[in-house]
Kinemage of the C-alpha trace (Angstrom):
@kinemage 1
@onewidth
@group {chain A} dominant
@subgroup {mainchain}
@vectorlist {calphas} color= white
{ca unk a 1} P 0.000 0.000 0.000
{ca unk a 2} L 1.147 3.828 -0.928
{ca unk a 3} L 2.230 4.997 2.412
{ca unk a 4} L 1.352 8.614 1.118
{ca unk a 5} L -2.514 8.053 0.243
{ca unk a 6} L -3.191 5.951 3.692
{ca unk a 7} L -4.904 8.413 4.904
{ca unk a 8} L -7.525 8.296 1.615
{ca unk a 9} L -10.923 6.854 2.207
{ca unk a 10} L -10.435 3.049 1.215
{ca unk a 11} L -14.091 2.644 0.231
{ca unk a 12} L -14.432 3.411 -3.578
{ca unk a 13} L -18.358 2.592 -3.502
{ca unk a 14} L -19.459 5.765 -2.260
{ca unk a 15} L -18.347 7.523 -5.424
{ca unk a 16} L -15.276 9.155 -6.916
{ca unk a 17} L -15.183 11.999 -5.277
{ca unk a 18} L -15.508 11.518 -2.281
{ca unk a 19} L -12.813 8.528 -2.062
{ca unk a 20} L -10.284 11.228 -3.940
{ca unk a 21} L -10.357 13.496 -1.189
{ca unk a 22} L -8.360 12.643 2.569
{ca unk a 23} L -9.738 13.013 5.944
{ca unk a 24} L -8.291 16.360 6.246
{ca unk a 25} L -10.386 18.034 3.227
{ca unk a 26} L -13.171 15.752 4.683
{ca unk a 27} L -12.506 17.854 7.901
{ca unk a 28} L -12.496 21.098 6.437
{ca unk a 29} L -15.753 21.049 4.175
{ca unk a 30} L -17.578 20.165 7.006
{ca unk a 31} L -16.262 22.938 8.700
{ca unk a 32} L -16.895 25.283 6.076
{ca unk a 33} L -20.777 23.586 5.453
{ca unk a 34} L -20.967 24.770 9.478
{ca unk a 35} L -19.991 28.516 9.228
{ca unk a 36} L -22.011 28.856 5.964
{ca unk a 37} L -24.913 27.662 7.864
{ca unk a 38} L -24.479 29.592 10.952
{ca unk a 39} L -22.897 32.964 9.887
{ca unk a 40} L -24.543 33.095 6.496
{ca unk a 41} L -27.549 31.304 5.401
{ca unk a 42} L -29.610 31.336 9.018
{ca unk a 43} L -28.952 35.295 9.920
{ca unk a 44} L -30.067 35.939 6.414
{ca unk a 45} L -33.309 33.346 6.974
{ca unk a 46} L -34.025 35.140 9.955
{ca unk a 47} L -33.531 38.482 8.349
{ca unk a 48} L -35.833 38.116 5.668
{ca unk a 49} L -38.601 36.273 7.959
{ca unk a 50} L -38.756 39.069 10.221
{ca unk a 51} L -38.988 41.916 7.508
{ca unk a 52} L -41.675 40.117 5.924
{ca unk a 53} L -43.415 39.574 9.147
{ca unk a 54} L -43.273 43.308 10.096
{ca unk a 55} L -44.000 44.650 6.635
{ca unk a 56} L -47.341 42.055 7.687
{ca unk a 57} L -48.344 43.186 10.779
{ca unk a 58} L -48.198 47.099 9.589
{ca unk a 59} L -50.001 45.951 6.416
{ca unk a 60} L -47.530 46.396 3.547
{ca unk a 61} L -48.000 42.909 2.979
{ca unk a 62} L -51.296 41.199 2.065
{ca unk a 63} L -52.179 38.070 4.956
{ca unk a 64} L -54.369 35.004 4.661
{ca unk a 65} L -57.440 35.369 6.378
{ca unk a 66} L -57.241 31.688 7.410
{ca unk a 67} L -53.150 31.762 8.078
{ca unk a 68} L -52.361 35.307 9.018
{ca unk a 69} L -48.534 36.230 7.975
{ca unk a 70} L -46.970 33.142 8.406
{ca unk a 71} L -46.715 31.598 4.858
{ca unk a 72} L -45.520 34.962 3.480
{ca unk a 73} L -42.733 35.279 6.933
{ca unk a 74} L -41.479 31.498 6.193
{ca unk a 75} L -41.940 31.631 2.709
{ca unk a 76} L -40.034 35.124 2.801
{ca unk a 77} L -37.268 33.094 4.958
{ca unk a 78} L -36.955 30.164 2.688
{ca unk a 79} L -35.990 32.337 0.030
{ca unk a 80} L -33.462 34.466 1.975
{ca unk a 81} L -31.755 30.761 3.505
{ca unk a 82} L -31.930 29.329 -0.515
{ca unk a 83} L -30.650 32.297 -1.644
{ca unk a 84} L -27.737 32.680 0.646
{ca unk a 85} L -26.709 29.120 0.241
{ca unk a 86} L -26.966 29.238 -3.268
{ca unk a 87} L -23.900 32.280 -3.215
{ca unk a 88} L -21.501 29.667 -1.164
């Protein structure tokens, strides 16, 4: 065995990329998946939720008689958490 890929994932089923890349890189894409999530995507879910929730409550927004201002708030919140993942 190639002392200098040991540290490679041995397990060529789960696809070629992901056996071509070592525990380190492993590591750090994780990491990075983390911060994206925390520091990007959900303060910019949250963000958008609560502006469309506000621009509900003082009207600027139409609401569902049956639902009030939720669907627009989470709907408003999906789209700011797609869009900020889809920038990474």
């Amino acid at each position: 065995m190639d002392l200098a890929h040991a540290d490679r994932d041995p397990n060529p089923a789960r696809g070629p990329q992901a056996s071509s890349l070592t525990a380190e890189e492993r590591r750090l894409l994780a990491e990075c998946s983390r911060e994206a999530l925390w520091y990007r995507s959900l303060p910019l879910a949250v963000a958008t939720g609560a502006t469309a929730a506000v621009a509900a409550h003082r009207n600027v927004l139409a609401t569902s008689v049956r639902y009030g201002h939720w669907p627009r708030t989470l709907f408003a919140a999906a789209v700011g958490y797609t869009y900020a993942c889809e920038r990474l």
